[in-house]
C-alpha angles and dihedrals in degrees: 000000000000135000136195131182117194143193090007096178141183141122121258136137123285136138138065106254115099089248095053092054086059110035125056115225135197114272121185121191141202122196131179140182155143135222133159113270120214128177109287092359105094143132117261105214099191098063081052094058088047089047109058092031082062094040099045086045100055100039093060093200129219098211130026087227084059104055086042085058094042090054104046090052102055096037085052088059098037100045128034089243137152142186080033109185116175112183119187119189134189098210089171094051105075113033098223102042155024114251103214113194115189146169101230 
């Protein structure tokens, strides 16, 4: 089985310029993975999406690569999953464009 889980957005703190320490900014985040469904052993997407919104939230990163890192560790340990991409983009950073970090 596959899930994705798209658009996930919400506004925290993450970045390294001063403004960004102070200011919270829209985030929004793609995950993807596989794993091997059995029969009352599945993936509850929505704790997932609970999940990486708090922990986002409360780490306040300082790089995306670090809260992509941060995340697939610590699904990896928590889910049988496998093929794992996480994608976080600042649409609001940049004004004419949309900076996309990921880990594939």
């Amino acid at each position: 089985m596959k899930i994705t889980i798209e658009n996930l957005t919400f506004k925290c703190i993450i970045g390294i310029l001063p403004f960004e320490r102070k200011k919270k900014q829209k985030v929004t985040i793609n995950i993807s993975f596989n794993y091997n469904y059995e029969e009352n052993k599945f993936i509850d997407y929505s704790k997932v999406v609970k999940w990486v919104e708090k922990t986002v939230k409360k780490e306040k990163f300082l790089l995306i690569e670090d809260a992509i890192i941060y995340i697939s560790e610590k699904l990896n340990k928590k889910y049988p999953i496998k093929r794992l991409k996480i994608t976080i983009a600042k649409p609001d950073i940049i004004d004419n464009c949309i900076v996309n970090v990921s880990n594939k």
